[in-house]
C-alpha positions as CSV (number, residue, x, y, z in Angstrom):
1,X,109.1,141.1,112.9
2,X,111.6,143.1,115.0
3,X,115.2,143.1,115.3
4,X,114.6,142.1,118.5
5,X,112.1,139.4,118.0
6,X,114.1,137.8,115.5
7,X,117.5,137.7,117.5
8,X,115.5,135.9,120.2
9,X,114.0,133.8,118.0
10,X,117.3,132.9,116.2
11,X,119.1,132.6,119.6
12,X,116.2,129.8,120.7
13,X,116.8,127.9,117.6
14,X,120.0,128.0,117.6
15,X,119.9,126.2,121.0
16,X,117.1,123.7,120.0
17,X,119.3,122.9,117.1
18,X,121.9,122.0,119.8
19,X,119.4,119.6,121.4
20,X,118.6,118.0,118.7
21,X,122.1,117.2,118.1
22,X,122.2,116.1,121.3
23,X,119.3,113.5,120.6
24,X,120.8,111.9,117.3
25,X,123.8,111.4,119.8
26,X,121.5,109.8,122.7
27,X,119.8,107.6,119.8
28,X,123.6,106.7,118.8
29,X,124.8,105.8,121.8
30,X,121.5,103.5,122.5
31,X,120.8,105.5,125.6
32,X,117.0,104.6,127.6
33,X,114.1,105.3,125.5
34,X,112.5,107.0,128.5
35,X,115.8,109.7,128.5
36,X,115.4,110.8,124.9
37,X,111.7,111.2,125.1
38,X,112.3,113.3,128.1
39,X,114.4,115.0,125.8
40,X,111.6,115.0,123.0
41,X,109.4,116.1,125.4
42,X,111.9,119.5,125.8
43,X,112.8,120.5,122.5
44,X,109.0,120.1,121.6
45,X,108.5,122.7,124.9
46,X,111.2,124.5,123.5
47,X,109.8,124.8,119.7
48,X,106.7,125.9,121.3
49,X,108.4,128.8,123.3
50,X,109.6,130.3,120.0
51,X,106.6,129.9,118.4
52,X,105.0,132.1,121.4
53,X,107.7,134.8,120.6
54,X,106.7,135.0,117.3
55,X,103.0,134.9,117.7
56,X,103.2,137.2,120.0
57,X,104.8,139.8,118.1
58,X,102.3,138.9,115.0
59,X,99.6,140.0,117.2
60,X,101.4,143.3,118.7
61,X,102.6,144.5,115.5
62,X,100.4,143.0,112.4
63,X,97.2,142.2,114.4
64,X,96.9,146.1,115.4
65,X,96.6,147.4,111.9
66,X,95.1,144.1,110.0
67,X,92.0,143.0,111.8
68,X,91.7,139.7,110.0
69,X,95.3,138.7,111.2
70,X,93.8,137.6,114.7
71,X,91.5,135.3,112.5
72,X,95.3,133.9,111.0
73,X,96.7,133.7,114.3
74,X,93.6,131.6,115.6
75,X,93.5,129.2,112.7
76,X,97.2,128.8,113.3
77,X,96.6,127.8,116.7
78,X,93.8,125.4,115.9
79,X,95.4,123.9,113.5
80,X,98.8,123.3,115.4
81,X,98.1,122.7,118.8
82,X,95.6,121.0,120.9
C-alpha cells in the first residue's frame, strides 16, 4: 500500500470512528430508531468507501505482478458483499 493510499484510508477511518461515536451518543440519548439507522446505514457506506480505496490499490499495485491476487480480490468480494 502507498503513502498515499494509507493516509486516505487512515483519514476515512478516522472520520467513521467519529460517527460511530456519534451513534453510541444517539443510542444514549434514546434518539428515533429510524435516525440512527440512517446513521448505520452511512458509516456502513462509509466502511465500504475505504474498503474501495484499498481494493483498489490491491489491484493497481499487487494484482499487476501476482496474477492469482485478482482470484483474492474476487473471493474477498464474494465473500463480503452481496
Amino acid at each position: 500500500m502507498t503513502e498515499q493510499v494509507q493516509k486516505a484510508a487512515l483519514q476515512r477511518l478516522r472520520r467513521i470512528e467519529g460517527q460511530v461515536r456519534g451513534l453510541q451518543k444517539m443510542v444514549q440519548e434514546n434518539r428515533p430508531c429510524a435516525d440512527i439507522v440512517t446513521q448505520v446505514s452511512s458509516v456502513e457506506q462509509a466502511l465500504a468507501g475505504v474498503a474501495k480505496i484499498l481494493l483498489t490499490s490491491h489491484l493497481h499495485h499487487c494484482a499487476r505482478s501476482n496474477p492469482t491476487a485478482i482470484d483474492d480480490v474476487v473471493e474477498l468480494i464474494s465473500k463480503h458483499w452481496r
